[in-house]
C-alpha positions as CSV (number, residue, x, y, z in Angstrom):
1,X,-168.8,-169.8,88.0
2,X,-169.4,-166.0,87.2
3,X,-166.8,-164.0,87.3
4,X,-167.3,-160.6,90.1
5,X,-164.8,-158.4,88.2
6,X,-166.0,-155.7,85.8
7,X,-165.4,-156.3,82.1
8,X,-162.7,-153.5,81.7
9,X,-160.9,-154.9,84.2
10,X,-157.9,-157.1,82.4
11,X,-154.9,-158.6,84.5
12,X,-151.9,-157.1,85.2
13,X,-149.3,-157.4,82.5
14,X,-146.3,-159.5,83.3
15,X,-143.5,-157.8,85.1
16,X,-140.1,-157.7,83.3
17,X,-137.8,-160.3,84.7
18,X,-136.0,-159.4,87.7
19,X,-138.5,-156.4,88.7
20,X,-140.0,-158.5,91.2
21,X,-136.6,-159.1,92.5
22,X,-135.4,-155.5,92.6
23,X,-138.9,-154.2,94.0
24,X,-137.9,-156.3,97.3
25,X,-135.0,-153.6,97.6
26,X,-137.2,-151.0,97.2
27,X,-136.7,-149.9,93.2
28,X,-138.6,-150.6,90.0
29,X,-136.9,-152.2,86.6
30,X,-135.7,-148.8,84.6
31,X,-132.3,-150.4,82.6
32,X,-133.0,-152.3,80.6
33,X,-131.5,-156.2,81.7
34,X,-130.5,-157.8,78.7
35,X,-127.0,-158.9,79.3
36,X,-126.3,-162.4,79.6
37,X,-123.5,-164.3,81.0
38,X,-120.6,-163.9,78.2
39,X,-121.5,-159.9,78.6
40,X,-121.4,-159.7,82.5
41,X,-117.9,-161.4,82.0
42,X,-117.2,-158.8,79.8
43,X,-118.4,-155.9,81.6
44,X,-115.7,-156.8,84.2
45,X,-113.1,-158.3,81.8
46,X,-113.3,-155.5,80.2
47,X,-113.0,-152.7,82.8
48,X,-109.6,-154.8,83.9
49,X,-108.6,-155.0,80.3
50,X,-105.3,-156.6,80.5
51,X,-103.8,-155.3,77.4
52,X,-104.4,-151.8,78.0
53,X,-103.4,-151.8,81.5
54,X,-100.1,-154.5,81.2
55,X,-99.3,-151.7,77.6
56,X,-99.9,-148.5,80.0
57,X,-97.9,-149.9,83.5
58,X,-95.2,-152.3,82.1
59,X,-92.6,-149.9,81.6
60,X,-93.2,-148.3,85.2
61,X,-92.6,-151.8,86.7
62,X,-90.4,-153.0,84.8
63,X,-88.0,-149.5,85.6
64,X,-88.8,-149.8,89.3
65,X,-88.7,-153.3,90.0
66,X,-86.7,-155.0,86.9
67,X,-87.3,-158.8,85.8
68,X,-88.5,-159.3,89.6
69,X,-91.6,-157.3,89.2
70,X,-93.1,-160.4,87.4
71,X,-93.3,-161.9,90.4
72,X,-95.8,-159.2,91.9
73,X,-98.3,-160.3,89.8
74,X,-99.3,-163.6,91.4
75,X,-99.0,-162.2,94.5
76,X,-101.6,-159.4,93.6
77,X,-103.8,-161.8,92.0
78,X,-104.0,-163.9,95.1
79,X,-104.8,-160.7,97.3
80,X,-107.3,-159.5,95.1
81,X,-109.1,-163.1,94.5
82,X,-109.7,-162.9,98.0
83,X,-111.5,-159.7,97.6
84,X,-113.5,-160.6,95.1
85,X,-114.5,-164.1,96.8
86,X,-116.1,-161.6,99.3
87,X,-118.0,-159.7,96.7
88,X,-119.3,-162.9,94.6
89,X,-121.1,-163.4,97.8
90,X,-122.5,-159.7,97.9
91,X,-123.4,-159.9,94.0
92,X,-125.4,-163.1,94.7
93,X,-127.4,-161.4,98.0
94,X,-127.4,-157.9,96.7
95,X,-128.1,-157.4,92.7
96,X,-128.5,-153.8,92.8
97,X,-126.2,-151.1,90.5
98,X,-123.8,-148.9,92.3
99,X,-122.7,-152.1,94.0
100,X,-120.2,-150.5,96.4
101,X,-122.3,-147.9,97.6
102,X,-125.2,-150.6,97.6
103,X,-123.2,-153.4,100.0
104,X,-121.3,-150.7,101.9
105,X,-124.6,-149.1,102.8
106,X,-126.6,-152.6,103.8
107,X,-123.4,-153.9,105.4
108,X,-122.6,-151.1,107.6
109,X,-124.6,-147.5,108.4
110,X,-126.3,-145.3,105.6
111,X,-123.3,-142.3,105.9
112,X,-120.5,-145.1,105.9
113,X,-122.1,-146.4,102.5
114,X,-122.1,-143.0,100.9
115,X,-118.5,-142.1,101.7
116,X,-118.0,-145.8,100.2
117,X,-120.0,-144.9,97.0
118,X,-118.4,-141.4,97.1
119,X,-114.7,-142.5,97.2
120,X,-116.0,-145.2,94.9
121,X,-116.9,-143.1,92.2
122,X,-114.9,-140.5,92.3
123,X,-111.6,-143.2,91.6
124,X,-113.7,-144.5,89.0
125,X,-114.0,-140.9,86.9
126,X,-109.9,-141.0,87.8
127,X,-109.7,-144.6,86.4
128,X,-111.3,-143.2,83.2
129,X,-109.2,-140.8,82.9
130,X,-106.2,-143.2,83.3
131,X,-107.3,-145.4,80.6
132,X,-107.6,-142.9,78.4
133,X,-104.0,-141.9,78.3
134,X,-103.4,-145.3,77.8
135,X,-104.0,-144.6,73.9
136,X,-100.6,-142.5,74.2
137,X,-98.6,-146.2,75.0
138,X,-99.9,-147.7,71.4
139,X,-101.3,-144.9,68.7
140,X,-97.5,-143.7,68.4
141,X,-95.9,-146.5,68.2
142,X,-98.6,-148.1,65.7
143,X,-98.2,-144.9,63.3
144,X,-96.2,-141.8,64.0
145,X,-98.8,-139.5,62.7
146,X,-100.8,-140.0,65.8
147,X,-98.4,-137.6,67.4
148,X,-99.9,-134.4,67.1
149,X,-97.9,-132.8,69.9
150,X,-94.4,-131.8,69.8
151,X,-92.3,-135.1,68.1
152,X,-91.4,-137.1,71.5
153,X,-94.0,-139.6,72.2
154,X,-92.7,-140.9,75.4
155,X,-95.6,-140.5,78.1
156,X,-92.4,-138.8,80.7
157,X,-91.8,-136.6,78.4
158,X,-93.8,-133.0,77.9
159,X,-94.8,-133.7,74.5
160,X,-96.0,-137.1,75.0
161,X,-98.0,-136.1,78.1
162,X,-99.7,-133.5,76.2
163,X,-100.4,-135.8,73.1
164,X,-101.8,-138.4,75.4
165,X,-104.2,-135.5,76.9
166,X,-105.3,-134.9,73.4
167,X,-106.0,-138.4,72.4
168,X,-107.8,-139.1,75.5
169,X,-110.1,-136.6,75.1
170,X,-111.3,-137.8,71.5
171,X,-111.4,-141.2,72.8
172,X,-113.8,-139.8,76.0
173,X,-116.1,-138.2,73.1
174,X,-116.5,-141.0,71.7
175,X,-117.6,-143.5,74.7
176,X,-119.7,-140.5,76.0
177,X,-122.0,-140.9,72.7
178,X,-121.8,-145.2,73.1
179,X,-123.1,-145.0,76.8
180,X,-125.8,-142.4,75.4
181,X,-127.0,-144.4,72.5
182,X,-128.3,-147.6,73.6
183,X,-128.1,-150.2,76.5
184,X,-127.5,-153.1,73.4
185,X,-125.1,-150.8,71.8
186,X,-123.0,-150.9,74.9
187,X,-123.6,-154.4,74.9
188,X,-122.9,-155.4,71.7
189,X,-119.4,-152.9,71.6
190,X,-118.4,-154.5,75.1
191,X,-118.6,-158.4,73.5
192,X,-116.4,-157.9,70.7
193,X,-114.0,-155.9,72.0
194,X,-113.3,-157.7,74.7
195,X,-113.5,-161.4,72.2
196,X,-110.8,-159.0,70.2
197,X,-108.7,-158.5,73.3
198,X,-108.8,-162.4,74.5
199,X,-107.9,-163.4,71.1
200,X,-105.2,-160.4,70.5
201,X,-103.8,-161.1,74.4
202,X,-103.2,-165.1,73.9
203,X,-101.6,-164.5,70.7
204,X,-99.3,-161.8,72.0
205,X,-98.5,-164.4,74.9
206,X,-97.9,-167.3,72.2
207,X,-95.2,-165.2,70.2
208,X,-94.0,-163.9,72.9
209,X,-93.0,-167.2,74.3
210,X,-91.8,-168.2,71.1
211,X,-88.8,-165.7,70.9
212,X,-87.7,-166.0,74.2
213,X,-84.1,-164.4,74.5
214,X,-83.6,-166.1,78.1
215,X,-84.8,-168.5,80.8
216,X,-87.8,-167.6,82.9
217,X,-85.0,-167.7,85.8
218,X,-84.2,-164.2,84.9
219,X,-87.1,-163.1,87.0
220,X,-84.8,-164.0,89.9
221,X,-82.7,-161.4,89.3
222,X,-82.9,-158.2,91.5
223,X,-82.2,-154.5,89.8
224,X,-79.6,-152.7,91.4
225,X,-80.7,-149.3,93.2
226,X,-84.3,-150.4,93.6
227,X,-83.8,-151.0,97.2
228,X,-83.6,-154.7,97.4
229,X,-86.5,-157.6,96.5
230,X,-88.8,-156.2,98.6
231,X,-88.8,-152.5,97.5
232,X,-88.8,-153.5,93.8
233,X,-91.9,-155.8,94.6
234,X,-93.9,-153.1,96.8
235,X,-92.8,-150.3,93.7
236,X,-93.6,-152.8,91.1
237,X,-96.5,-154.0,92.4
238,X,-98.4,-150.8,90.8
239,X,-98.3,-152.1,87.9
240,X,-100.2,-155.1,89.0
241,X,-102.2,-153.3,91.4
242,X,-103.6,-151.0,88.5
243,X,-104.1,-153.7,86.2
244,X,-106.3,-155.9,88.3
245,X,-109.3,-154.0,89.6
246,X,-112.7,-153.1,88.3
247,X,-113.7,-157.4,88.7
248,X,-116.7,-155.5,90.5
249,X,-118.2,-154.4,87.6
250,X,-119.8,-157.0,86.5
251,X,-122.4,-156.4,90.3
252,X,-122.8,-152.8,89.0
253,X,-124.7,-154.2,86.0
254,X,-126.9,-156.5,87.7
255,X,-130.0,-154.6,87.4
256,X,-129.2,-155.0,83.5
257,X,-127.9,-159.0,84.1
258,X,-130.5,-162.1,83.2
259,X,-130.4,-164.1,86.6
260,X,-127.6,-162.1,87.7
261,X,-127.6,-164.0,91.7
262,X,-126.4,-166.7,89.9
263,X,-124.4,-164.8,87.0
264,X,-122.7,-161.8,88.6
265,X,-120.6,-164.1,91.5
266,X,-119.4,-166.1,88.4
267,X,-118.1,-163.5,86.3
268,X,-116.7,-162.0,88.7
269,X,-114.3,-164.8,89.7
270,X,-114.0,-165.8,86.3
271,X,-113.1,-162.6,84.5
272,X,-110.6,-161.1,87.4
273,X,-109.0,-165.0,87.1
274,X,-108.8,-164.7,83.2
275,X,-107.2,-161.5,83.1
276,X,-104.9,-162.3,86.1
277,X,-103.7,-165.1,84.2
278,X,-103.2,-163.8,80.7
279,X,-101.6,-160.4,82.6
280,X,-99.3,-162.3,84.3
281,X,-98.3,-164.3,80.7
282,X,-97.8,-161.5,79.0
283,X,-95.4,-159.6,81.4
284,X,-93.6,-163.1,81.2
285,X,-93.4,-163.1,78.1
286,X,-91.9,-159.7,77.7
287,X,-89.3,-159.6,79.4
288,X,-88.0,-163.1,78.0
289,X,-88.4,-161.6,74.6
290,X,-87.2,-158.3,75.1
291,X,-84.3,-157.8,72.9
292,X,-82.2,-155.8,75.7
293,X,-82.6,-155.6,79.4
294,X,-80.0,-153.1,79.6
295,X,-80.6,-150.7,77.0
296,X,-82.8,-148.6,79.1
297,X,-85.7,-149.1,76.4
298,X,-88.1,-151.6,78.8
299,X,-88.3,-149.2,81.1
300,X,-89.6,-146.0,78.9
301,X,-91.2,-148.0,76.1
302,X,-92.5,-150.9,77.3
303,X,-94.4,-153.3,75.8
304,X,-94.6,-152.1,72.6
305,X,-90.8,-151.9,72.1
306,X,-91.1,-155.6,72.3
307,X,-93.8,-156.4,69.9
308,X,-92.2,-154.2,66.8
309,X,-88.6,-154.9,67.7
310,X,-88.7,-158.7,68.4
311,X,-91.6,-159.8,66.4
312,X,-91.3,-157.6,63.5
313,X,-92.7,-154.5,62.4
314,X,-95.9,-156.3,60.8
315,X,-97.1,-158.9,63.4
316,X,-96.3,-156.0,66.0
317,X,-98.3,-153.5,64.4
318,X,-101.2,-155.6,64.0
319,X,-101.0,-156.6,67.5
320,X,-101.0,-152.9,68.5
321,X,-103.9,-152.5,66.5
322,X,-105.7,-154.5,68.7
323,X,-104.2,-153.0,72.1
324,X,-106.3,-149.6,70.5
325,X,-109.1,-152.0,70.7
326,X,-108.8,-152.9,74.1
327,X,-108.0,-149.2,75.4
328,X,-111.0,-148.0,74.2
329,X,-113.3,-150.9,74.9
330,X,-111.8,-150.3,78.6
331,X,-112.5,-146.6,79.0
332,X,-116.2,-147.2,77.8
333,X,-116.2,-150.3,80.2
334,X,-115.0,-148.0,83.2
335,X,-117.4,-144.8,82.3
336,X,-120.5,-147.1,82.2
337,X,-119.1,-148.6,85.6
338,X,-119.3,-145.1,86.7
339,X,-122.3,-144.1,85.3
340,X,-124.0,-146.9,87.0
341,X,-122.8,-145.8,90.6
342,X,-123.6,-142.2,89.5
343,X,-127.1,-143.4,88.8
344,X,-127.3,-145.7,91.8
345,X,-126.6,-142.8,94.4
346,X,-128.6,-140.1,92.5
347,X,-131.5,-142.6,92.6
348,X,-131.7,-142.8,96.4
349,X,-131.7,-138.8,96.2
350,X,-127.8,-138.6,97.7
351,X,-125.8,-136.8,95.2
352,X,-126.0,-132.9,94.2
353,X,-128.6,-132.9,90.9
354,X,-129.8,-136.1,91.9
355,X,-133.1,-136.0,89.9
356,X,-131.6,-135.5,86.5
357,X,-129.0,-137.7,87.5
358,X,-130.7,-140.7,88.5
359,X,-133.2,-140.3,85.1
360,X,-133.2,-143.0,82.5
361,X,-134.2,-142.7,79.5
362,X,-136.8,-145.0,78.9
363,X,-136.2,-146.2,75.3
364,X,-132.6,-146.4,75.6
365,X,-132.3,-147.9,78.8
366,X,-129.4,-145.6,79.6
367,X,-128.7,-142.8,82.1
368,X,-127.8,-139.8,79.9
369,X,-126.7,-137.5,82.1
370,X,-123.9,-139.3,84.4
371,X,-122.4,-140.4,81.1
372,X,-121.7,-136.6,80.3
373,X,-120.7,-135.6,84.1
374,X,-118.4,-138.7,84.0
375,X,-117.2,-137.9,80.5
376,X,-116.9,-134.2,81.2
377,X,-114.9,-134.9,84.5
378,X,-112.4,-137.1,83.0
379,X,-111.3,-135.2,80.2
380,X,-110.8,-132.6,82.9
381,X,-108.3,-134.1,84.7
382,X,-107.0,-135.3,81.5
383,X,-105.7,-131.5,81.3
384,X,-103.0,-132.2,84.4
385,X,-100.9,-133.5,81.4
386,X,-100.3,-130.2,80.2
387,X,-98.9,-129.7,83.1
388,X,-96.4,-132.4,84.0
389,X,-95.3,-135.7,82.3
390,X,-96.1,-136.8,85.8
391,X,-99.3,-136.6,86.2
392,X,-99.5,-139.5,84.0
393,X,-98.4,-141.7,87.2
394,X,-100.4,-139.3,89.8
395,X,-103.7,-140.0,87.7
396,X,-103.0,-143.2,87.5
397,X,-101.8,-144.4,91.5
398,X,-104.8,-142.3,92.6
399,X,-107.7,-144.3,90.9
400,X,-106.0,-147.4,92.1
401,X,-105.8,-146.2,95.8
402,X,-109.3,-144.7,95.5
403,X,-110.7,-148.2,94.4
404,X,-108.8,-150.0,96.8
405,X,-109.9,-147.5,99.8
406,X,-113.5,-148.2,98.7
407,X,-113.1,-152.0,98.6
408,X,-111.8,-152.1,101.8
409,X,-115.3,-150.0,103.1
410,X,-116.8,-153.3,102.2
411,X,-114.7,-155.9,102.9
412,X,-114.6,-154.4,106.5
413,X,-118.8,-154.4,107.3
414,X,-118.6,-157.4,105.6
415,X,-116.2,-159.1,108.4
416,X,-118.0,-157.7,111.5
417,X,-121.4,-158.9,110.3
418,X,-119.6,-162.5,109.6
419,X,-118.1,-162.1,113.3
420,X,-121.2,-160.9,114.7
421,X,-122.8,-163.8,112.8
422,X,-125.2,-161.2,110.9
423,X,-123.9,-162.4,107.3
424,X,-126.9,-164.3,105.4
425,X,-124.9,-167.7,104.4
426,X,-128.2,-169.1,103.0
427,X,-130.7,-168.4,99.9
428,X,-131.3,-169.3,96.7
429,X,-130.4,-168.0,93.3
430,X,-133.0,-167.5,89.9
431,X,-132.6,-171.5,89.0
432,X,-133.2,-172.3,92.7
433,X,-129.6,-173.7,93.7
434,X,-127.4,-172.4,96.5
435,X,-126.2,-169.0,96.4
436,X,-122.5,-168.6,96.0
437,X,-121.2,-168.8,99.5
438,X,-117.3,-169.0,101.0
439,X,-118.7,-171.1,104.1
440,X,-116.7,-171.8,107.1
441,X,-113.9,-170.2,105.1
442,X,-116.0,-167.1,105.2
443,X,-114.2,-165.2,108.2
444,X,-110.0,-166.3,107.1
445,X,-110.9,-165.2,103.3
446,X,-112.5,-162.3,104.5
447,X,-109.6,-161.4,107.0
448,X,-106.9,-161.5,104.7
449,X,-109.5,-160.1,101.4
450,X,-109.4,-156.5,104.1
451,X,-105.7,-156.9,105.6
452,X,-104.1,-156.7,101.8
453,X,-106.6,-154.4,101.0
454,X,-105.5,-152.1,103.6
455,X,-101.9,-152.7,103.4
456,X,-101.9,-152.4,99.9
457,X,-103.4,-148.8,100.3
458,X,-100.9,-147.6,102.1
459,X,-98.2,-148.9,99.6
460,X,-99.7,-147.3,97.2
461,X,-100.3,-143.9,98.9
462,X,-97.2,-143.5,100.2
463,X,-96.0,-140.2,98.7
464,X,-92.5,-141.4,97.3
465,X,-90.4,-138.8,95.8
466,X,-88.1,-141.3,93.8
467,X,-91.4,-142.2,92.1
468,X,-93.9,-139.5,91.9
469,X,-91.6,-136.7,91.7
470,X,-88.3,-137.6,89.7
471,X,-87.6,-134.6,88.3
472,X,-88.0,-132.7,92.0
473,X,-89.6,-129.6,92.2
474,X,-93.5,-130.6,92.2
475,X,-94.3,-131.5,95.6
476,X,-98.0,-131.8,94.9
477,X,-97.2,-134.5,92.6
478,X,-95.3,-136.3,95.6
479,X,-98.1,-135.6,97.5
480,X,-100.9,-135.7,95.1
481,X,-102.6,-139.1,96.0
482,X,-103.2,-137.8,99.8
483,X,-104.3,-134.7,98.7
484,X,-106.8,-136.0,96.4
485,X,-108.0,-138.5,98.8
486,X,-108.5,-135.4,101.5
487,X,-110.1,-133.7,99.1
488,X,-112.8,-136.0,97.8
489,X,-113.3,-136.9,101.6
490,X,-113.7,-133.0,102.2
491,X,-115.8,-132.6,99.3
492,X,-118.2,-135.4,100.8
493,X,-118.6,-133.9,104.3
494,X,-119.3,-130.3,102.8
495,X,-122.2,-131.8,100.6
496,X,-123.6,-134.4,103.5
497,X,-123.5,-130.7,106.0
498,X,-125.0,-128.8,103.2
499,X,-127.6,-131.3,102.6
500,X,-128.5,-131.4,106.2
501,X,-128.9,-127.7,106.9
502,X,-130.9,-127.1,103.2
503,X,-133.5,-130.3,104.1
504,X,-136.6,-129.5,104.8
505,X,-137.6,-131.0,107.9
506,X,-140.9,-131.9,107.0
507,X,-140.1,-134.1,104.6
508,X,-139.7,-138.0,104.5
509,X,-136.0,-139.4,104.9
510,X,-135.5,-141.5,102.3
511,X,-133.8,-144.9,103.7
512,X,-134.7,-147.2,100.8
513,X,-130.7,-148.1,100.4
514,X,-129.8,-148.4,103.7
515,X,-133.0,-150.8,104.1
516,X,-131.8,-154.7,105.2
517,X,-133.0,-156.9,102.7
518,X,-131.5,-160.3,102.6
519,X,-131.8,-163.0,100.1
520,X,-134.7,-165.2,100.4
């Protein structure tokens, strides 16, 4: 048979995996997708990062809720479990970047999505910021020299607030350049720092267990003047609360994920359950090895008062070594998290300079210009240290209730479309089983997934005095996670008015993320 077509005519070249996918959403393939399953885990083990976070919060809970405050962490990991249960679901039926935005926006209306992705982003610049100082809890104690401010290196004190500024900022140069580099850079970085951290956190819980002082009874045992069991465990909680978000990340990089319907729901579960249980070890472990319960040291030094003082100035060192590790492989985990949502909004034209922002660069496979906003941002706020020791905890609470807000804008939609019975329960992933799928126990997870959610918000929002302003005499610091959170959602409103009013009415509204697409 003789072929009709003319002989210049060749056949299309094969599309890159996935971009057939995607195009059903309404984008083409521009990251590059060449993580597999070990690096989705680690793009959301990583942005929880147990050791930086248990190092940067333990002495906060420790101070507010003594030996009980262990007992928050099961208790957050069984809140948030139920959270992300909901969003292995949403990974599976929706493998877009900017994940947030992307399910707020398909689950509910286009403007709640954007506020969603707004709020979204916005904590996750915060939460970079907040790892950063994180460097301040280990570089000190590892080797004095790393104190280039003032000779205190206590974060609540004005010298070691300033210090942790200046570290921070190095450390946001330097994760700036990996998320500009290359997409396997960032890949390759991400793996072995977070294979460094699992190995680094199991042996820090195997010593630690090892030279036990006392009986894990001790948790029992309510501080005096923190207001009873339950105010130590809704003041402690922050520690846990801080420690264990961010599982989501491993959604925002499923437009860079191999099969991600069927590898994002897994590593979500799996790397928000490894880090809840190696968290929860560790803070064990500490305070049965802790040399002193009563010498006021737990509460300002934390972890790393244990590691030098109970399992000797070598092995502890070495340890901290790789708690510098983990810090930084966390901050570069959470920018690229943010970069990714930056990209993901800018791409469906809804963020100020959204051209330049939603470019990629096409031999990278990286979005050069939110890595610099986000890097640029951070450092920014970084400069509140200067200010007050206790911006340290301000920076810190606010990401968390920024994070938690924006989960909630999900987990919310995502119950009145179950109720409504709009929720797509069936589908397929890349190797043609099932998708992930909570089933009849859809609509209880759910339930409770946005109740804690919203409770836990509030906790955490609550503007304290005892705890965000010690000292007295900074009310904005009482006050500063409301604020902020006004802020950001005044911020938003301005730019959707101004967006209205400056569009050219001839013009096609572009919908493409607010489209329904469900999984085949």
């Amino acid at each position: 048979m003789t072929s009709t077509a003319p002989a210049d005519v060749r056949p299309d070249p094969p599309r890159p995996e996935g971009a057939a996918d995607l195009a059903r959403f309404g984008y083409r393939q521009e990251l590059h997708r060449s993580l597999g399953r070990y690096a989705s885990f680690a793009a959301g083990f990583s942005f929880i990062s147990v050791l930086t976070t248990v190092f940067q919060f333990f002495a906060f809970g420790y101070a507010f809720g003594g030996t009980v405050f262990f007992w928050t962490w099961p208790a957050v990991l069984v809140g948030q479990l139920l959270v992300a249960a909901c969003f292995a679901e949403l990974a599976a039926r929706y493998p877009i970047s900017g994940a947030i935005y992307q399910w707020s926006s398909r689950l509910s209306t286009a403007a709640f999505g954007w506020f969603a992705g707004w709020i979204m982003v916005i904590g996750q610049i915060v939460v970079v910021a907040a790892a950063a100082l994180a460097l301040q809890m280990v570089l000190p104690p590892l080797w004095s020299g790393f104190q280039l401010v003032g000779g205190d290196p206590a974060p609540t004190s004005s010298t070691g607030a300033a210090n942790a500024a200046v570290l921070g900022v190095v450390l946001l140069v330097l994760t700036t350049l990996v998320n500009i580099v290359d997409n396997r850079v960032m890949s390759a970085v991400n793996r072995i720092g977070v294979t460094a951290e699992i190995i680094g956190a199991c042996l820090i819980v195997v010593l630690l267990l090892t030279h036990s002082e006392r009986s894990p009874g001790i948790t029992f045992h309510t501080a005096p003047g923190t207001g009873g069991l339950f105010g130590a465990l809704l003041v402690g909680s922050f520690a846990a609360a801080y420690v264990m978000i961010g599982f989501d990340s491993a959604g925002e990089m499923s437009e860079e994920t191999h099969n991600p319907r069927r590898t994002a729901p897994r590593t979500i579960l799996t790397a928000l359950g490894a880090a809840g249980l190696l968290g929860g070890l560790i803070v064990l472990g500490g305070i049965l090895a802790a040399p002193s319960l009563t010498d006021g040291r737990l509460g300002t030094d934390g972890l790393s008062y244990v590691l030098t003082s109970s399992l000797g100035d070598g092995v502890g060192r070495v340890l901290l070594a790789d708690v510098v590790v983990a810090v930084t492989v966390a901050t570069l985990a959470i920018q690229t998290a943010a970069c990714r949502m930056i990209f993901s909004m800018a791409r469906d034209g809804r963020l100020p300079f959204a051209a330049p922002l939603a470019r990629v660069n096409p031999r990278t496979g990286m979005p050069t210009a939110p890595a610099l906003v986000v890097g640029v941002l951070a450092a920014a706020l970084l400069l509140l240290n200067f200010a007050s020791p206790d911006a340290f905890l301000a920076i810190g609470t606010t990401c968390i209730v920024m994070l938690y807000l924006a989960y909630a804008m999900v987990t919310g939609p995502l119950l009145v479309r179950r109720l409504r019975g709009e929720f797509p329960a069936g589908g397929t992933d890349e190797t043609g089983a099932p998708l992930f799928s909570l089933g009849r126990w859809g609509v209880p997870v759910n339930a409770l997934a946005l109740l804690y959610g919203l409770l836990m918000t509030v906790n955490l929002a609550w503007p304290r005095a005892a705890v965000y302003d010690p000292a007295g005499g900074h009310w904005y610091f009482q006050w500063f996670t409301v604020l902020f959170l006004a802020a950001t959602l005044a911020a938003g409103a301005a730019h959707r008015l101004w967006s209205r009013l400056s569009a050219d009415p001839t013009a096609p509204v572009q919908e493409t993320a607010v489209q329904e697409v469900t999984a085949a």
